[in-house]
C-alpha positions in Angstrom: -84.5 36.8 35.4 -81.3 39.0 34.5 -81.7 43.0 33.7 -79.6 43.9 30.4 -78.1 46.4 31.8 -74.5 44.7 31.2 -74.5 44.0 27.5 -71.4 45.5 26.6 -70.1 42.1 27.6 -71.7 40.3 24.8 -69.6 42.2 22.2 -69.0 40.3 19.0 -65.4 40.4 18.3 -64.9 42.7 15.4 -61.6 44.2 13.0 -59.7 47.2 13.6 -61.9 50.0 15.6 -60.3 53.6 14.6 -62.5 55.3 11.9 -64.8 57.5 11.8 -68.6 56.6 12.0 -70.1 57.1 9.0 -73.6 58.1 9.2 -76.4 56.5 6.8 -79.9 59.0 6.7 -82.4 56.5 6.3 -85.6 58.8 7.0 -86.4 62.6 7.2 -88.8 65.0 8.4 -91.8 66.2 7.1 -92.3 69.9 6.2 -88.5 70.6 5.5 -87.8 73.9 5.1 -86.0 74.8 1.5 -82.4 76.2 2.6 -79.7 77.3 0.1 -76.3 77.3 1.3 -74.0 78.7 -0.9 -69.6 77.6 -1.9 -68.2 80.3 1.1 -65.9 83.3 -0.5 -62.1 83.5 -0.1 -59.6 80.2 0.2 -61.4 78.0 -2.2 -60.1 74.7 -0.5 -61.2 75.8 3.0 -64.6 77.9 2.2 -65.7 75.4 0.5 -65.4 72.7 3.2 -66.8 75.0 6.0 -70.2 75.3 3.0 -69.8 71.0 3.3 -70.2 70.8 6.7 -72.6 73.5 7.1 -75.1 71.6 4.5 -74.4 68.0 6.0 -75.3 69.0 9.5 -78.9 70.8 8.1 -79.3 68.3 5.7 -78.8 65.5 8.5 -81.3 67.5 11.2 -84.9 66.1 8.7 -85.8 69.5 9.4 -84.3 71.0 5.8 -84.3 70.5 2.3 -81.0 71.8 0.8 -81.4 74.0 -2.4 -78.9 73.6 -5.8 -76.5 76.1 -5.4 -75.2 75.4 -9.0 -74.0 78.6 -10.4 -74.0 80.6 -7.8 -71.3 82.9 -6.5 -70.8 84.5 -2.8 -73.0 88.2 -3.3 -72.2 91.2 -2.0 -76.0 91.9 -1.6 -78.8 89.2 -1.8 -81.0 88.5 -5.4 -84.5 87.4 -3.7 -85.7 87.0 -6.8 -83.3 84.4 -8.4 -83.2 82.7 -4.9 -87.3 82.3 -4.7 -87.1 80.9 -7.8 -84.5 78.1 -7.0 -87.3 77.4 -4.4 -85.3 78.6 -1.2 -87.2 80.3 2.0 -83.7 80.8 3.5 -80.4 81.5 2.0 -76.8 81.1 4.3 -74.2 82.8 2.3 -70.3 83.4 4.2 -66.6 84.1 3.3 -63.1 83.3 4.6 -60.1 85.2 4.8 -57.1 84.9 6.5 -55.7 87.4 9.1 -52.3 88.4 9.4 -51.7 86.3 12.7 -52.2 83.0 10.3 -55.5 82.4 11.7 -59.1 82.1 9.1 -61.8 84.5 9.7 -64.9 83.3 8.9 -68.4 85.2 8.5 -71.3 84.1 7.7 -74.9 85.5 7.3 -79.0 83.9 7.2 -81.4 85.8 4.7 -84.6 85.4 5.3 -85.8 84.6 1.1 -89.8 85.1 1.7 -89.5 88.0 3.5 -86.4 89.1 2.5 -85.3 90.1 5.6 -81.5 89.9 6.6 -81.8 86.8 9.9 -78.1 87.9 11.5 -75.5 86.2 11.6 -71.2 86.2 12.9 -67.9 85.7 12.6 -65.4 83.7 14.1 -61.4 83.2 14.4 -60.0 80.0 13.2 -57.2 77.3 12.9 -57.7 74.7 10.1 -58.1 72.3 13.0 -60.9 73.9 13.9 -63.1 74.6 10.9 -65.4 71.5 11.2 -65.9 73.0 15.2 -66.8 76.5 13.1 -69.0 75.1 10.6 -70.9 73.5 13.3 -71.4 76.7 15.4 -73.2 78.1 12.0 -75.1 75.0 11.3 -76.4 75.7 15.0 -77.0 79.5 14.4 -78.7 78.6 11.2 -81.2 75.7 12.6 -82.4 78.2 15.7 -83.6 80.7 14.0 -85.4 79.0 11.4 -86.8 76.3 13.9 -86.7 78.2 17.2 -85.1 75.0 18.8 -81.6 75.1 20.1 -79.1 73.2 17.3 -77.4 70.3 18.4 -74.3 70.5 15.7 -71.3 71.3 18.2 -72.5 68.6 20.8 -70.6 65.6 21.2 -71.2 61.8 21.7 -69.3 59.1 23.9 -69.4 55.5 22.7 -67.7 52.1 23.3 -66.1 50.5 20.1 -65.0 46.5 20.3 -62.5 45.6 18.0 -60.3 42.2 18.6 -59.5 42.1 22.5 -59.6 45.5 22.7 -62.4 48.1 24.2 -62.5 51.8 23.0 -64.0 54.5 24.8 -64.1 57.1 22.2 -65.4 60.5 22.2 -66.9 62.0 18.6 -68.6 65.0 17.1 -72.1 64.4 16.9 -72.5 63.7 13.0 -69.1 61.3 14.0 -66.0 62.9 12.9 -63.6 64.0 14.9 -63.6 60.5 16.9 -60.7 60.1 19.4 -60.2 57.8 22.3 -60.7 58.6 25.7 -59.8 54.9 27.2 -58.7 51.8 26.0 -58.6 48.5 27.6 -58.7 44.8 27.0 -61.6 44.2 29.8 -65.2 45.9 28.8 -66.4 49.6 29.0 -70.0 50.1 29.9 -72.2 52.6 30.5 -70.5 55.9 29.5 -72.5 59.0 30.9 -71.5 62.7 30.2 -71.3 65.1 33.6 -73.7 68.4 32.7 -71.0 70.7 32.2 -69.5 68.3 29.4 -65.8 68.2 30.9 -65.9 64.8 32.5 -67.2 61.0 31.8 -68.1 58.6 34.5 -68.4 55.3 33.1 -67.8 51.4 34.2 -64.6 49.4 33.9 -63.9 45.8 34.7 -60.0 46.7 34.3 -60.3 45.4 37.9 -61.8 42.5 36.7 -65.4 43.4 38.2 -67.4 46.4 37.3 -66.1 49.8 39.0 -67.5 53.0 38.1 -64.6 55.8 37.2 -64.9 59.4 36.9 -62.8 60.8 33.8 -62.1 64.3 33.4 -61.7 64.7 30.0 -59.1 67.5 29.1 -56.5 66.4 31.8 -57.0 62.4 30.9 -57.0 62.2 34.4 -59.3 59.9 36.6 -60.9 59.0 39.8 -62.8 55.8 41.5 -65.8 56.9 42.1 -67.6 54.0 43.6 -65.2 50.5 44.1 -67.1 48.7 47.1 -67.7 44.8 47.6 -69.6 43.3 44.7 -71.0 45.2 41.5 -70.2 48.9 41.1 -72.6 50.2 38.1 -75.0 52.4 36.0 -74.1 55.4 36.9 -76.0 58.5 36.2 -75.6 62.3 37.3 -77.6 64.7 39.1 -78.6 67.6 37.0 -75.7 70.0 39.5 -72.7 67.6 38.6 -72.8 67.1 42.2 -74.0 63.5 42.6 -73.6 60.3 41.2 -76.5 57.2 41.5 -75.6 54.0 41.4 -76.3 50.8 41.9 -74.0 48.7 44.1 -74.7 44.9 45.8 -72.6 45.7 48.8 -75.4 45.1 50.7 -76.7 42.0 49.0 -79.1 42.4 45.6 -78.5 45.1 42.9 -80.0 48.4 44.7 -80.0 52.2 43.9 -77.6 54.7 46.1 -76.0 58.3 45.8 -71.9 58.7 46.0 -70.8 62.0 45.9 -69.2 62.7 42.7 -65.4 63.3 44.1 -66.5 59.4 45.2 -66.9 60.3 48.6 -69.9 59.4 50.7 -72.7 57.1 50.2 -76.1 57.2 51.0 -79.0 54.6 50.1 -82.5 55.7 48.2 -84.1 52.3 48.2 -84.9 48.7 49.8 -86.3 46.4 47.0 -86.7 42.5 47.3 -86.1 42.6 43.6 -83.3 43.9 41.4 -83.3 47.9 41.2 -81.2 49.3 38.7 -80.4 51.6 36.0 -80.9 54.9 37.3 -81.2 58.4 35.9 -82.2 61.8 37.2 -85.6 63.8 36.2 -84.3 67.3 34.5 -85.1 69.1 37.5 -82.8 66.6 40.1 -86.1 65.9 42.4 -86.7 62.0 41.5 -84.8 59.1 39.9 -86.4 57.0 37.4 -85.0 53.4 37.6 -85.5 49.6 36.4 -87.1 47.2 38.8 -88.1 43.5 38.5 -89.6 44.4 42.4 -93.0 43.5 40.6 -92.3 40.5 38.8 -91.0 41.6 35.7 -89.0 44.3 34.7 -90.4 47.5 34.8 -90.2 51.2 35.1 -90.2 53.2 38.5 -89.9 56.5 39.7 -88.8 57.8 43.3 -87.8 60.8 45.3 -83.9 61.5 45.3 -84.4 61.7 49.3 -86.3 58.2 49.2 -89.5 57.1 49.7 -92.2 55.1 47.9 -91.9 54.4 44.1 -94.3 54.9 41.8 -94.3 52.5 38.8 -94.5 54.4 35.9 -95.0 51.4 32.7 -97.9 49.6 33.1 -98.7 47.9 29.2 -96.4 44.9 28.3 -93.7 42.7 30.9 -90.8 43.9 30.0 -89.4 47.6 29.9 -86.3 49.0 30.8 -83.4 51.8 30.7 -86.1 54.9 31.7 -84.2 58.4 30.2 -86.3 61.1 30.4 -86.8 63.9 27.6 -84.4 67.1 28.3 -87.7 68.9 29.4 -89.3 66.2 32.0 -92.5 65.8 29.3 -91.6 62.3 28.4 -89.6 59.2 28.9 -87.8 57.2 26.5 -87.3 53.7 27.1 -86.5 50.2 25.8 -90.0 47.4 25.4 -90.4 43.8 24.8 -92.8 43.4 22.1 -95.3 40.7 21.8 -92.8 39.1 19.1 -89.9 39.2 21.1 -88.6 42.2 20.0 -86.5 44.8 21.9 -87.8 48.6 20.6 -86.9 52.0 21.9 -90.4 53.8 23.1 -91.4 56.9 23.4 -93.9 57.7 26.3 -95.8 61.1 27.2 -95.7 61.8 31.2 -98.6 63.3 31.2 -101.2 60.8 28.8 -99.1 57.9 29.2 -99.4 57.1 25.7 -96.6 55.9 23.9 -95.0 55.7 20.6 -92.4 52.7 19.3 -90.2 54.9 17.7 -87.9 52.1 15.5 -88.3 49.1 13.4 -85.4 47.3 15.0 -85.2 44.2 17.0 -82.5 44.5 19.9 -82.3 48.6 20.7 -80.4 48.7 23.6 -78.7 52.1 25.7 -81.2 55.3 24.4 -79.7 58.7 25.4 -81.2 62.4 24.4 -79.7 65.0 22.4 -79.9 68.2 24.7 -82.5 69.8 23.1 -84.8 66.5 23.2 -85.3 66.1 19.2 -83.2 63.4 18.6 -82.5 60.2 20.4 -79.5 57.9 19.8 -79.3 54.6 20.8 -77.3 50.9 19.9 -78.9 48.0 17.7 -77.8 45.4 15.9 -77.2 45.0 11.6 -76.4 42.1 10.5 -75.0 41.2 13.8 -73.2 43.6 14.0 -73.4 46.3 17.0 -74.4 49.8 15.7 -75.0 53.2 16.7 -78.8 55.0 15.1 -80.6 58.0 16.0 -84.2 58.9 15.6 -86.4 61.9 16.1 -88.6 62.0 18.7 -91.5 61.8 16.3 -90.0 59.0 14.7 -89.5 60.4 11.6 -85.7 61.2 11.0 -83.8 58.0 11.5 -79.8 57.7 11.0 -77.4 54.7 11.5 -74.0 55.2 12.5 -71.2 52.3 12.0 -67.5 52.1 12.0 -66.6 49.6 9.4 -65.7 45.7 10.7 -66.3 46.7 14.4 -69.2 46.5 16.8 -69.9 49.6 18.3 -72.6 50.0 21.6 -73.3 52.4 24.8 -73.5 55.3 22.8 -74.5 58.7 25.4 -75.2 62.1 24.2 -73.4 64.9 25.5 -74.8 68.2 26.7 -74.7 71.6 24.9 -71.0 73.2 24.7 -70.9 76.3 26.6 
């Protein structure tokens, strides 16, 4: 029996790898709320790009229903009544001028429509190479105070592209624009994982030609060897502190889980399993690891004290589930099941009922990772053979698929909030 925790190395080869991923909505949420973003004042070109943005990013969430602006023009003070009868309960309205140092300054404000009631809003100082970056921010002001959930706009995701003998580590905004490379190499990139503060990547190489695990830090390009010993060096996964790294290393015979400081010093072991123990991650509050093991007979889901200890399986219904990720707030776990019919689905479980929830239709959903604030989920799949990047709510609801054209694209990973 063989744990897919290594598929990266079944990439289909693929054509050129360096556009954007385009994202395809193919579901949305129920109880959208009616928004009307309005065409920005000032610098037509620009203003009107920022409004773009602004209503791609809501429209994307599920959780709104954009309003025609037709017609409209930027207001000095706010018709309720014309806006209630386009049918909006929220109205974004903003402007753009440009200072004298060269820079845009862009403001923005949220009307409440209903109870027309001013919601706030800001301004912000701006090149032109950073105006998707400022639409972003407002899309996030916008979706927390009408949902009361943190936005998730200005995040970032990390994902391997395979194009002809060549791997891509690339690093995107989250609606996937913006995508640059952060690595390239002609042996396989796995298992990309973003450190909590969002300024570095540890991920495996086989550069060496077997699997080492690297820490990148990402605005010097600079990197480090963060776990190279005899044997396999992989899945790695960070303590909620940044401080730690788990891993899981045969050095010491079968694949088994350990701790490695993050500067790649030290090394400590959390397990002794017969079996196969392997893809690790961290509960939110850095206490326990959840983790793969076969140590049962098939491949199931564990959970065990960072210090060690016993484990405590946690999936019980069906003989194969893998790649445990807990939700952002430790209620549930997200995870990858066999199906009766063979199929490979990302599911959804509640900690505390233990029921669960197949949250896709697919047949081969591989790698899940969390947005930050635990509504969304991205994970890999395959399209017509073809590796592929989707994201679905954790209600299932809102699904997305995300493809670079002619490539295959796999290990996508989630990155935290921007500070």
């Amino acid at each position: 029996m063989k744990i897919r925790h290594l598929l990266a190395c079944a990439f289909v080869s693929a054509g050129a790898a360096h556009a954007q991923l385009a994202i395809e909505i193919t579901g949305a949420g129920a109880n959208r709320i009616p928004v009307a973003v309005t065409d920005f004042g000032g610098e037509r070109i620009v203003s009107q790009a920022l409004a773009s943005v602004v209503r791609s990013d809501l429209e994307r969430s599920g959780a709104f229903q954009l309003v025609d602006t037709t017609g409209a023009v930027p207001e000095g003070s706010v018709d309720y009544g014309n806006w209630k009868s386009r049918g909006a309960d929220a109205l974004v309205t903003g402007s753009t001028a440009t200072g004298a140092d060269g820079r845009y300054e862009t403001r923005f404000r949220l009307f409440d429509v209903v109870k027309q009631a001013d919601l706030g809003g800001s301004g912000y100082l701006h090149n032109t190479d950073q105006l998707r970056t400022t639409a972003h921010r407002i899309a996030d002001f916008v979706y927390e105070k009408l949902t009361g959930e943190r936005g998730i706009f200005s995040t970032r995701i990390a994902y391997v592209v395979k194009s002809t003998g060549r791997y891509d580590l690339r690093i995107a905004d989250v609606d996937g624009q913006n995508s640059q490379a952060a690595l390239t190499s002609r042996e396989p990139i796995i298992s990309p994982t973003w450190s909590p503060d969002g300024t570095k990547l540890a991920y495996v190489s086989f550069e060496a030609k077997k699997p080492v695990v690297y820490v990148h830090d990402l605005a010097s390009s600079r990197r480090h060897v963060a776990a190279n010993f005899k044997g396999s060096n992989s899945a790695p996964a960070w303590s909620p502190d940044g401080k730690k790294l788990a891993v899981v290393l045969t050095k010491d015979g079968s694949s088994q889980l350990y701790l490695v400081n993050a500067d790649g010093s030290g090394v400590t072991r959390v397990a002794s399993s017969p079996g196969i123990d392997t893809e690790p991650q961290f509960a939110p509050d850095g206490q326990a690891i959840y983790f793969t093991s076969d140590r049962g007979g098939s491949p199931q889901i564990y959970r065990i004290p960072v210090g060690g200890g016993d484990a405590q399986r946690i999936t019980f219904e069906g003989s194969y589930n893998v790649t445990p990720r807990p939700a952002p707030d430790g209620r549930s776990l997200a995870y990858v099941a066999r199906s009766g019919s063979g199929r490979f689905q990302l599911t959804l479980m509640d900690l505390a009922t233990h029921q669960t929830q197949i949250l896709t239709d697919s047949a081969k959903d591989e790698s899940p990772s969390f947005a930050p604030n635990g509504r969304m989920i991205i994970y890999a799949t395959e399209v017509g053979g073809r590796g592929v990047l989707a994201a679905v709510s954790s209600d299932g609801r809102i699904k997305h698929k995300l493809s670079v054209q002619a490539a295959d694209v796999r290990e996508p990973s989630w990155g935290p909030f921007v500070k």
